[in-house]
PDB file of N, CA, C and O in Angstrom:
ATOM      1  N   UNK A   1       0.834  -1.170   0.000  1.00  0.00           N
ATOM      2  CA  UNK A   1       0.000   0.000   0.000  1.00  0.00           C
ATOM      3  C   UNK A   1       0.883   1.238   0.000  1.00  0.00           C
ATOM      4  O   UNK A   1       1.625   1.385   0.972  1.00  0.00           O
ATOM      5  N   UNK A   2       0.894   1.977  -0.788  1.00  0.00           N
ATOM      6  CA  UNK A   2       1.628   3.567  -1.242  1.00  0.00           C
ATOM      7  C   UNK A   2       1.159   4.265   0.117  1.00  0.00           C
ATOM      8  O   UNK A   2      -0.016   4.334   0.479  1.00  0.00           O
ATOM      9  N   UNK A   3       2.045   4.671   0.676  1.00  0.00           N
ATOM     10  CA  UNK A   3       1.657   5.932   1.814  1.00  0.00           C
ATOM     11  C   UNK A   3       2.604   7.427   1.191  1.00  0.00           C
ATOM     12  O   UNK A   3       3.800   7.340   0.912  1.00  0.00           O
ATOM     13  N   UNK A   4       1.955   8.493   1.080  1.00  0.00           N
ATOM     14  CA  UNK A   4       2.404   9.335   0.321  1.00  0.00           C
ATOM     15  C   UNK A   4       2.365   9.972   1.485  1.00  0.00           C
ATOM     16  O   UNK A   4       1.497   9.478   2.205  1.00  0.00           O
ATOM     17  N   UNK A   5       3.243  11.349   2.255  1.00  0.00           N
ATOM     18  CA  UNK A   5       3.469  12.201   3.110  1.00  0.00           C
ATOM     19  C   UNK A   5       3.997  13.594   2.803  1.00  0.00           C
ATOM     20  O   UNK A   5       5.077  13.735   2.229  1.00  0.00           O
ATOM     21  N   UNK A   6       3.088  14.840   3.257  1.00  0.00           N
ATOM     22  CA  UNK A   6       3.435  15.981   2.650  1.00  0.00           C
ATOM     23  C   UNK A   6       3.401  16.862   3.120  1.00  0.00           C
ATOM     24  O   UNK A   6       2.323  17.351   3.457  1.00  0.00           O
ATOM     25  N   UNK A   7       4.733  17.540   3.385  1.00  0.00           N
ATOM     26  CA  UNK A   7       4.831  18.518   4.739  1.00  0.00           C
ATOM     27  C   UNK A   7       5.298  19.747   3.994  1.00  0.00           C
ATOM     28  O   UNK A   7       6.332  20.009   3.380  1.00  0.00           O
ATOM     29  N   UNK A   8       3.871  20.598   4.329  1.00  0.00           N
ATOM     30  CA  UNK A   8       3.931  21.792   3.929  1.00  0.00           C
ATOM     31  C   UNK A   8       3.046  23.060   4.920  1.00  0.00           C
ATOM     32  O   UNK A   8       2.185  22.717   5.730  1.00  0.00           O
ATOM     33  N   UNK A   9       3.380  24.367   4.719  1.00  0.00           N
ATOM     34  CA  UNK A   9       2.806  24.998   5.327  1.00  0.00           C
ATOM     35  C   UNK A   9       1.086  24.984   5.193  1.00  0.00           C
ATOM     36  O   UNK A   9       0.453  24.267   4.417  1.00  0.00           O
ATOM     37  N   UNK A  10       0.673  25.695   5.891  1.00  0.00           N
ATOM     38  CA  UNK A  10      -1.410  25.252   6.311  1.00  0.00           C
ATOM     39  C   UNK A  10      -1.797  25.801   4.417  1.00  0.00           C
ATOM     40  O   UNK A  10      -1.337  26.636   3.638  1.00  0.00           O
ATOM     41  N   UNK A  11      -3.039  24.595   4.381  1.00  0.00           N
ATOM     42  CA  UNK A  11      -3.546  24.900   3.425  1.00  0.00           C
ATOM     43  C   UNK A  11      -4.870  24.815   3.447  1.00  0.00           C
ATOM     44  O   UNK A  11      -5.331  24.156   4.379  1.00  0.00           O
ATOM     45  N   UNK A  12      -5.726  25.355   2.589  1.00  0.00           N
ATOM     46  CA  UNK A  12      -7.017  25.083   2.365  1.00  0.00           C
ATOM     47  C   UNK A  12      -7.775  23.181   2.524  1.00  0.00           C
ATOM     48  O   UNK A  12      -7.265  22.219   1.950  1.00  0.00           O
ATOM     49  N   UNK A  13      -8.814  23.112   3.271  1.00  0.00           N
ATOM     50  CA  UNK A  13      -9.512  21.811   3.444  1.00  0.00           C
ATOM     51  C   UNK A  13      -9.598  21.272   1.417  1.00  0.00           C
ATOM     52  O   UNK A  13      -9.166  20.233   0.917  1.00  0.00           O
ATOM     53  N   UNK A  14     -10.418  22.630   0.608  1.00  0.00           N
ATOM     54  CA  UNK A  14     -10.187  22.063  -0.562  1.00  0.00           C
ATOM     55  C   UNK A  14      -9.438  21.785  -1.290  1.00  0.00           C
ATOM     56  O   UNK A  14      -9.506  20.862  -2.102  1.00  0.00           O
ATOM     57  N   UNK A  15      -7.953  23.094  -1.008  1.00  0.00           N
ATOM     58  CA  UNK A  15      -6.956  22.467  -1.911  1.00  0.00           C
ATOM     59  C   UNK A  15      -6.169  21.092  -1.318  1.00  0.00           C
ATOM     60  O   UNK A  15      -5.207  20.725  -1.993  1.00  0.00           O
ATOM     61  N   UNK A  16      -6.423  20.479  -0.381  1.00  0.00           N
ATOM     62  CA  UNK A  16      -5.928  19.319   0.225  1.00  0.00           C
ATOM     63  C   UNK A  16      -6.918  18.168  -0.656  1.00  0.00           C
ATOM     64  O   UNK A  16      -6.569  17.410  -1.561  1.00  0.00           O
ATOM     65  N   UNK A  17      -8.152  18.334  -0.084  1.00  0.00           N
ATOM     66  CA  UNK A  17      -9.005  17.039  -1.550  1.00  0.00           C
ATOM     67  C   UNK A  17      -8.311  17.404  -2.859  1.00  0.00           C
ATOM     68  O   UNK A  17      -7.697  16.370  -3.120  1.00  0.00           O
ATOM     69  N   UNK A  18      -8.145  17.966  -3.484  1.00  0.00           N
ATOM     70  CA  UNK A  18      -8.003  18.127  -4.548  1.00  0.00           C
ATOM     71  C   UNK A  18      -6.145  17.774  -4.822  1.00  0.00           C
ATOM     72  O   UNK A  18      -5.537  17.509  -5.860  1.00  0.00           O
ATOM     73  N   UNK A  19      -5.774  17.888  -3.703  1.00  0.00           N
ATOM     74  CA  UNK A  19      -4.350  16.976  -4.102  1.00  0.00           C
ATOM     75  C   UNK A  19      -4.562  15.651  -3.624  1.00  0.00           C
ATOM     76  O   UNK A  19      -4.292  14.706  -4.366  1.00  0.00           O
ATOM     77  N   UNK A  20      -4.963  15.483  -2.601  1.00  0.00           N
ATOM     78  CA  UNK A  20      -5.072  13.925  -2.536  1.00  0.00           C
ATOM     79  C   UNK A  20      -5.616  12.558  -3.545  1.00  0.00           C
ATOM     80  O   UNK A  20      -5.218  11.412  -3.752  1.00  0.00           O
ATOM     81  N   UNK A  21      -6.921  13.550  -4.085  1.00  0.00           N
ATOM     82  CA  UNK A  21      -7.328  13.037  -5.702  1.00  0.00           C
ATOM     83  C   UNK A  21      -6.370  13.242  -6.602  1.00  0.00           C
ATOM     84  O   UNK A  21      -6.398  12.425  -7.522  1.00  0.00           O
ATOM     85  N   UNK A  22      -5.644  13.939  -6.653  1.00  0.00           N
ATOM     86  CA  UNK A  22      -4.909  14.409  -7.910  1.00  0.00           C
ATOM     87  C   UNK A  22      -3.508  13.040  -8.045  1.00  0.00           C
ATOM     88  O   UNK A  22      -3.277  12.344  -9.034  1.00  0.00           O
ATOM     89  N   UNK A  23      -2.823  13.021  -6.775  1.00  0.00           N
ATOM     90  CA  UNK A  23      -1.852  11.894  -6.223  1.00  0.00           C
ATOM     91  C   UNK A  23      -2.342  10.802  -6.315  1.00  0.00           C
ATOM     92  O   UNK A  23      -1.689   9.926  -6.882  1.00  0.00           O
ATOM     93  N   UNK A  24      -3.729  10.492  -5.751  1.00  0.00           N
ATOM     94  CA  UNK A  24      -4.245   8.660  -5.610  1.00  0.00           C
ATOM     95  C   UNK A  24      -4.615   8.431  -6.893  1.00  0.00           C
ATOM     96  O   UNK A  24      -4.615   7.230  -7.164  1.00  0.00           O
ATOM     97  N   UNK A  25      -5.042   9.402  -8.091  1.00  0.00           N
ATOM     98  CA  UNK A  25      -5.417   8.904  -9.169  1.00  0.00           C
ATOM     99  C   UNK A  25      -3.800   8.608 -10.036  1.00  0.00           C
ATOM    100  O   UNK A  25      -3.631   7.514 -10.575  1.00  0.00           O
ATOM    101  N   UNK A  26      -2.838   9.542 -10.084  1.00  0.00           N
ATOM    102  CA  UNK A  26      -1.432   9.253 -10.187  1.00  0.00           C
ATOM    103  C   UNK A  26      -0.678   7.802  -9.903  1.00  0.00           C
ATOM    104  O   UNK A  26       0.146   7.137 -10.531  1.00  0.00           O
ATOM    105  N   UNK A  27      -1.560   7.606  -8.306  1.00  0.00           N
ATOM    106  CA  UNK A  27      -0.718   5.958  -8.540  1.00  0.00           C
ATOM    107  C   UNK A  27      -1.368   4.681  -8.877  1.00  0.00           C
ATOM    108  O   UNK A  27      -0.768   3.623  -9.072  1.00  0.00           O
ATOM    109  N   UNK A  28      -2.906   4.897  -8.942  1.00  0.00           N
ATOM    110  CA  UNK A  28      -3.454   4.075  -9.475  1.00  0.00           C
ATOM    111  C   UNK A  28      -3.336   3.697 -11.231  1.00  0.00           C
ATOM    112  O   UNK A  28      -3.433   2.616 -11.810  1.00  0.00           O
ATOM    113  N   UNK A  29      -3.037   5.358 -11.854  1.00  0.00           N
ATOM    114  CA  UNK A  29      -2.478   5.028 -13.144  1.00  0.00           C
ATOM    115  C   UNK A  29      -0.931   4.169 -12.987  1.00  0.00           C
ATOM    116  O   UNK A  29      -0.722   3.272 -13.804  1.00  0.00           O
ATOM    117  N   UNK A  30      -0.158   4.387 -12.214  1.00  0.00           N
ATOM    118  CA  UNK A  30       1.325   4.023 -12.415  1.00  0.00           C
ATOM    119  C   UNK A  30       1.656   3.203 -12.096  1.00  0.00           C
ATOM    120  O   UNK A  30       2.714   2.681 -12.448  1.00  0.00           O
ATOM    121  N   UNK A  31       0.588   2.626 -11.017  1.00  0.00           N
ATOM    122  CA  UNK A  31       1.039   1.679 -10.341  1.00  0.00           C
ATOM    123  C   UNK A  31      -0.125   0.535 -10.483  1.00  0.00           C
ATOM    124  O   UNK A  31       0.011  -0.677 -10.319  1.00  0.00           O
ATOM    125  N   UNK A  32      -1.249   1.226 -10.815  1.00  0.00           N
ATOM    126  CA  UNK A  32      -2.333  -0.141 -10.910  1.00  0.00           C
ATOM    127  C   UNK A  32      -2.731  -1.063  -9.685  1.00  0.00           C
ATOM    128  O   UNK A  32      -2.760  -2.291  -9.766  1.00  0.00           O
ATOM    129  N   UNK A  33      -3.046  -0.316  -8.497  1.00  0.00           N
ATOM    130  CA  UNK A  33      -2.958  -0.525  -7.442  1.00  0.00           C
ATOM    131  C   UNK A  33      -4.836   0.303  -7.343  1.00  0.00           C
ATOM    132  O   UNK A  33      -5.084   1.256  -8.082  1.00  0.00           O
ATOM    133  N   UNK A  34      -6.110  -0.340  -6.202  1.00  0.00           N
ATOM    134  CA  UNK A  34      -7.576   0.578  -6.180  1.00  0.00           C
ATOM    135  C   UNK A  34      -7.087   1.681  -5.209  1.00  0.00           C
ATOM    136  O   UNK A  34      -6.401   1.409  -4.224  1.00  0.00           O
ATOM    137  N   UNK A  35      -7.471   2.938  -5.533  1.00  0.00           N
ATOM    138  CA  UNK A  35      -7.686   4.093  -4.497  1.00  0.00           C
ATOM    139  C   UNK A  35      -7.148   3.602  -3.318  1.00  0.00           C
ATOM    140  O   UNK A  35      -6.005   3.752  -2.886  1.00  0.00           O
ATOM    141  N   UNK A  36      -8.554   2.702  -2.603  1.00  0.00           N
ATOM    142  CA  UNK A  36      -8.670   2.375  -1.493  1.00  0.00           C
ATOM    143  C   UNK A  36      -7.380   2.074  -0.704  1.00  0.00           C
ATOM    144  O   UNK A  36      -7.219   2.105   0.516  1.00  0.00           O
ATOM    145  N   UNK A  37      -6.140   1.656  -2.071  1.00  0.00           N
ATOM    146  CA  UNK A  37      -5.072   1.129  -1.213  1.00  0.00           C
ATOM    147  C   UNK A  37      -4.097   2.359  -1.220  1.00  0.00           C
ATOM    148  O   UNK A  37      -3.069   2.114  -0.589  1.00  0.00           O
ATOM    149  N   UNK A  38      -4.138   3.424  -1.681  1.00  0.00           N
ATOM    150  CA  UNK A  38      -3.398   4.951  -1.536  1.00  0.00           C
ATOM    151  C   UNK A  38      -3.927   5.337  -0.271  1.00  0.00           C
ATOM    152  O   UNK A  38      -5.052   5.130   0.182  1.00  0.00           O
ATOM    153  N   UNK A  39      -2.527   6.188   0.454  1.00  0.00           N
ATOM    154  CA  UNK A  39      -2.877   6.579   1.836  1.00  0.00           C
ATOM    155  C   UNK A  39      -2.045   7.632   1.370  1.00  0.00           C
ATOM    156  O   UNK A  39      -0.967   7.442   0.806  1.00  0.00           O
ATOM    157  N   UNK A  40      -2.631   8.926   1.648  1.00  0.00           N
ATOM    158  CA  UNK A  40      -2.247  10.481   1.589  1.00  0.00           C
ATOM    159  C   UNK A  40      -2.117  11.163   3.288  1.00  0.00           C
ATOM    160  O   UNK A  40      -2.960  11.228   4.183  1.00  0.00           O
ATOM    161  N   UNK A  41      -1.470  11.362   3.261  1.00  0.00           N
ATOM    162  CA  UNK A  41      -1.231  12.378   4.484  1.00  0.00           C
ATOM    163  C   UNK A  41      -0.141  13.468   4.629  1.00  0.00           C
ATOM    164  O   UNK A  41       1.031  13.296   4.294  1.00  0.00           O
ATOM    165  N   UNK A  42      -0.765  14.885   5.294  1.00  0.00           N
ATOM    166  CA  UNK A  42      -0.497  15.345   5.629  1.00  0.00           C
ATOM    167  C   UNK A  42       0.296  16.078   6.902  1.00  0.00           C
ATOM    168  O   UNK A  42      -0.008  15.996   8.092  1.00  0.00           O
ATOM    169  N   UNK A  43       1.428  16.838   6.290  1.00  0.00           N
ATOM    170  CA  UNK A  43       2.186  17.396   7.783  1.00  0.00           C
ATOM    171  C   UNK A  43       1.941  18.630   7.727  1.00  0.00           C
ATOM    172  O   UNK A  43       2.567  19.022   6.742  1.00  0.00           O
ATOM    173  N   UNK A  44       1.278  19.699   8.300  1.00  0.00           N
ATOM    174  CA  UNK A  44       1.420  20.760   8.180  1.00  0.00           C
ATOM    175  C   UNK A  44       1.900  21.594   9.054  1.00  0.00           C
ATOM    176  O   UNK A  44       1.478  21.668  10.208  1.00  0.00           O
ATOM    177  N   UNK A  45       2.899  22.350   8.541  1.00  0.00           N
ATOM    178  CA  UNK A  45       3.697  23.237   9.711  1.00  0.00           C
ATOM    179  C   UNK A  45       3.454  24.531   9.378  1.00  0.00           C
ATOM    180  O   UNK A  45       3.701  25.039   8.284  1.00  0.00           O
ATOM    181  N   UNK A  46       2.666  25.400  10.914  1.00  0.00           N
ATOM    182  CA  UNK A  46       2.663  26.521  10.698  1.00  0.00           C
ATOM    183  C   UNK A  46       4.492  27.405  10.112  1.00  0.00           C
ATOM    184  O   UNK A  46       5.650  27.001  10.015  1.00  0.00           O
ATOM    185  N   UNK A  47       3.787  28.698   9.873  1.00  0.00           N
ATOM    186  CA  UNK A  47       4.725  29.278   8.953  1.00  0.00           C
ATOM    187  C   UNK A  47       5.930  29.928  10.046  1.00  0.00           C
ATOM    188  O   UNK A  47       7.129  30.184   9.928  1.00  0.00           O
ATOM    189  N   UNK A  48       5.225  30.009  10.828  1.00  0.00           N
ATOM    190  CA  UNK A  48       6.487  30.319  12.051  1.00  0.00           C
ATOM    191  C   UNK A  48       7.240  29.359  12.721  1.00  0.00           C
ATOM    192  O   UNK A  48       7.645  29.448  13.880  1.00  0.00           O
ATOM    193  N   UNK A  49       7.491  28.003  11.583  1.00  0.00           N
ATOM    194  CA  UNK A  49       8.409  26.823  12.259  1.00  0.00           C
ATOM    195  C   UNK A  49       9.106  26.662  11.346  1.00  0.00           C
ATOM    196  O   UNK A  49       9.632  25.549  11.331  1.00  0.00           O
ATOM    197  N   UNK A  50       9.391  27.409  10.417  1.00  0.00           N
ATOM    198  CA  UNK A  50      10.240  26.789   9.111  1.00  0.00           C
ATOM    199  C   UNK A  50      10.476  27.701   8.576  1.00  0.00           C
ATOM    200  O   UNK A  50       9.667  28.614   8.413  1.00  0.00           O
ATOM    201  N   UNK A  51      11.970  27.696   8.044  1.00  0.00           N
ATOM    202  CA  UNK A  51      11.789  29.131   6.683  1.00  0.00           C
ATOM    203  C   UNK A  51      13.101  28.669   5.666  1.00  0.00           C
ATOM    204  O   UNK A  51      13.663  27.574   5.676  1.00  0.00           O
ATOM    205  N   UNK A  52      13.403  29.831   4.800  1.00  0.00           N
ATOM    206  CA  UNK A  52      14.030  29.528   3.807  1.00  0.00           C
ATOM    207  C   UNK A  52      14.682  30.921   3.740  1.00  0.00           C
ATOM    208  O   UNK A  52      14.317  32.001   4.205  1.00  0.00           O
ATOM    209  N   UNK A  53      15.968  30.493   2.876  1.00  0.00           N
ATOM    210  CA  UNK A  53      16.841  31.325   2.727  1.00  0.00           C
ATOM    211  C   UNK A  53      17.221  32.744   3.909  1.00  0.00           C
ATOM    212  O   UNK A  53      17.313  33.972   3.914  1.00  0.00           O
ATOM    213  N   UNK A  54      17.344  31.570   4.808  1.00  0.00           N
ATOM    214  CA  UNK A  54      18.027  32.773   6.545  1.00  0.00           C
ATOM    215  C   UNK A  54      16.800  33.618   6.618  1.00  0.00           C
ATOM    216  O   UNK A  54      16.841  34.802   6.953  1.00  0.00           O
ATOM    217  N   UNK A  55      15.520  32.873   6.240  1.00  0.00           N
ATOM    218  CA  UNK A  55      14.281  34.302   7.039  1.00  0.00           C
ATOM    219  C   UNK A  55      13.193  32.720   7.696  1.00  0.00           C
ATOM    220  O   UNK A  55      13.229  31.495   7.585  1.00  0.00           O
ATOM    221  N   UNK A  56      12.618  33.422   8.150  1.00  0.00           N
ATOM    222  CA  UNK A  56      11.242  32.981   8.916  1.00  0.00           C
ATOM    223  C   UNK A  56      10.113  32.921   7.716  1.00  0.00           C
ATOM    224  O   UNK A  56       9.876  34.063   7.325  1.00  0.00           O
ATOM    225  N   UNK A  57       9.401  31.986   7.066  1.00  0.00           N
ATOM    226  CA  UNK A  57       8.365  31.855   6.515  1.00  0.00           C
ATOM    227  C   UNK A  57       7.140  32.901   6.852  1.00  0.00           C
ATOM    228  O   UNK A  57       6.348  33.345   6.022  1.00  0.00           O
ATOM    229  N   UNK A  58       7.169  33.247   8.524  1.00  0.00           N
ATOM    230  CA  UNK A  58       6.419  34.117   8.868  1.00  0.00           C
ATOM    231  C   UNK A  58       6.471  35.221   8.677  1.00  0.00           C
ATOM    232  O   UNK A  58       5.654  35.893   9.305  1.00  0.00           O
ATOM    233  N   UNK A  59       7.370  35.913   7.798  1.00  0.00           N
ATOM    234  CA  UNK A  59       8.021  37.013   8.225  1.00  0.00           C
ATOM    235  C   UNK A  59       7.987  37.524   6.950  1.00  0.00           C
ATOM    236  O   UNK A  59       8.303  38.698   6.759  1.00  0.00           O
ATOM    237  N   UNK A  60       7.630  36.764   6.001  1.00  0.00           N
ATOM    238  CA  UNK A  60       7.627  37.315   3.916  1.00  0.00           C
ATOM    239  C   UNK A  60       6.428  37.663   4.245  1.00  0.00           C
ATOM    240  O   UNK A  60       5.676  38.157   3.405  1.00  0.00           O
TER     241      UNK A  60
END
């Protein structure tokens, strides 16, 4: 069973369905494996725990 994991800052409830469909239909083409057996999950880290290039995510 594919467990897919995706750690990103907070997002929308819809744009999350809409990747999780977008990924489980991805490995069911590639892999030929039902939905049912794709597991999507999410990590989400607020923006004040992570940053890029020597700044705070919170802080752009």
């Amino acid at each position: 069973m594919p467990v897919v994991t995706i750690q990103q800052g907070p997002k929308t409830v819809e744009q999350k369905r809409d990747l999780i469909k977008r990924i489980t239909d991805a490995f069911v083409d590639a892999y030929q494996v039902p939905a049912e057996a794709v597991d999507v999950w999410f990590h989400e880290v607020p923006t004040d725990s992570w940053g890029r290039a020597g700044k705070l995510t919170a802080d752009k």
